[in-house]
C-alpha positions in Angstrom: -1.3 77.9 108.3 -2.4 78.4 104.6 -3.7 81.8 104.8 -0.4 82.9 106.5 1.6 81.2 104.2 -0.4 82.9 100.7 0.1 86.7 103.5 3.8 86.3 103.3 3.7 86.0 99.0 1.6 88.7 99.3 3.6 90.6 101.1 6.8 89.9 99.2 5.5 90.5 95.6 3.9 94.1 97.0 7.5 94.1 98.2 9.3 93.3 94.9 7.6 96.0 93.4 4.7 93.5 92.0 1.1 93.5 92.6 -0.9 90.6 92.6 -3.5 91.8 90.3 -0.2 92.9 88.0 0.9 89.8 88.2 -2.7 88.6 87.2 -2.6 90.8 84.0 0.4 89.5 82.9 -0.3 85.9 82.9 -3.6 86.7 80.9 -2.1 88.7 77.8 -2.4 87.3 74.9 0.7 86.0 72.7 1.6 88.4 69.9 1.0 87.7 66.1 3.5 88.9 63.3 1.6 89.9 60.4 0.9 89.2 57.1 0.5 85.7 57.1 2.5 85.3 53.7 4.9 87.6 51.7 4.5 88.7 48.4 7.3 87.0 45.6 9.9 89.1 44.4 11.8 89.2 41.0 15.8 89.1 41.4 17.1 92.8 40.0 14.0 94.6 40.8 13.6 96.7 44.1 11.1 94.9 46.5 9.2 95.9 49.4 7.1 94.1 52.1 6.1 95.2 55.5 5.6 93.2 58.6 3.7 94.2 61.9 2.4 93.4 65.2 -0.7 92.5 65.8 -1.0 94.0 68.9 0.2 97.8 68.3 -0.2 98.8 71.6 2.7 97.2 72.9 6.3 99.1 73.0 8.5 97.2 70.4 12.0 97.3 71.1 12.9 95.7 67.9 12.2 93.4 64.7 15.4 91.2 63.8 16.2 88.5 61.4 16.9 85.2 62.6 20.5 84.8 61.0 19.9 80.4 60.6 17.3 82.0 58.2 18.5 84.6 56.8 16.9 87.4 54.1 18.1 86.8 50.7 21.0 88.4 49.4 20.1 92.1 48.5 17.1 92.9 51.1 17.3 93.9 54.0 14.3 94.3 57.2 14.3 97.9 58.7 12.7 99.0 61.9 12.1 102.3 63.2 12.2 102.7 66.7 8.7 103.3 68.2 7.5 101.7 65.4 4.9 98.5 65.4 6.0 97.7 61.9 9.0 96.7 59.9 10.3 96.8 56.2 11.8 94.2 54.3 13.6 96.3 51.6 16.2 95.7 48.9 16.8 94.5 45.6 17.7 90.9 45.8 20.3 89.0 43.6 19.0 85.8 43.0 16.4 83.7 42.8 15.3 81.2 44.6 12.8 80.0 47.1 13.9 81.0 50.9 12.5 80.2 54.5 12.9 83.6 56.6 12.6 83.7 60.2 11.4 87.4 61.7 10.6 87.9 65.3 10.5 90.6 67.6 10.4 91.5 70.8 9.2 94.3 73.3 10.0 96.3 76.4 9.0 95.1 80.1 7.4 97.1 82.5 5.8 95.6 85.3 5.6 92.6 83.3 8.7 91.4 81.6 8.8 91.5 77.7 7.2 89.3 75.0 8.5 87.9 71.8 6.9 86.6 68.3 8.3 84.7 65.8 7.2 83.9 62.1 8.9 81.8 59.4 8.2 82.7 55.9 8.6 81.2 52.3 10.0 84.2 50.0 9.9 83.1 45.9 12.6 85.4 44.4 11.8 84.7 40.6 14.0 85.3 38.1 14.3 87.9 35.8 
């Protein structure tokens, strides 16, 4: 009864459009890193930049975002270009201050269904 019962999965994952080995390959990836591990401080009233990336380039991003709970300071801004394993945080920000900033991203899903990262930084905006 067991090997009939494991033929019919079989049979309805080759079905769905999923392989077994697929299947296979997409419990084994490995979770994706955002990196650096730290951002560099900024100075309120002076242009910053600071760029972000996956540690995995090989996967399709479909986007970096800011988690709005933590939020960029005022004046910066993260850009992302599609096609792009990278993102800038860019701006001038208005004041100082020491701020926890979430960043994650996620990507596309082909046979196997999209992944997501998420990193929360400290960023020291000194004053001027």
């Amino acid at each position: 009864m067991k090997p009939a019962f494991f033929s019919i999965i079989a049979l309805s994952l080759l079905l769905s459009g999923c392989e077994l080995g697929t299947l296979a390959s997409c419990a084994g990836r490995a979770p994706l890193t955002i990196q650096p591990d730290s951002l560099a401080g900024a100075r309120s009233g002076q242009a910053y930049r600071a760029t972000v990336e996956v540690q995995r380039p090989h996967v399709a991003i479909a986007g970096f975002y800011v988690d709005p709970a933590l939020p960029l300071p005022d004046g910066l801004k993260l850009v992302h270009e599609q096609g792009q394993d990278h993102a800038d945080i860019v701006g001038t920000p208005t004041r100082p201050g020491q701020y926890e900033v979430s960043i994650y991203l996620n990507t596309y899903g082909t046979q196997c269904t999209g992944q997501a990262a998420q990193r929360t930084y400290t960023l020291n905006v000194a004053n001027d």
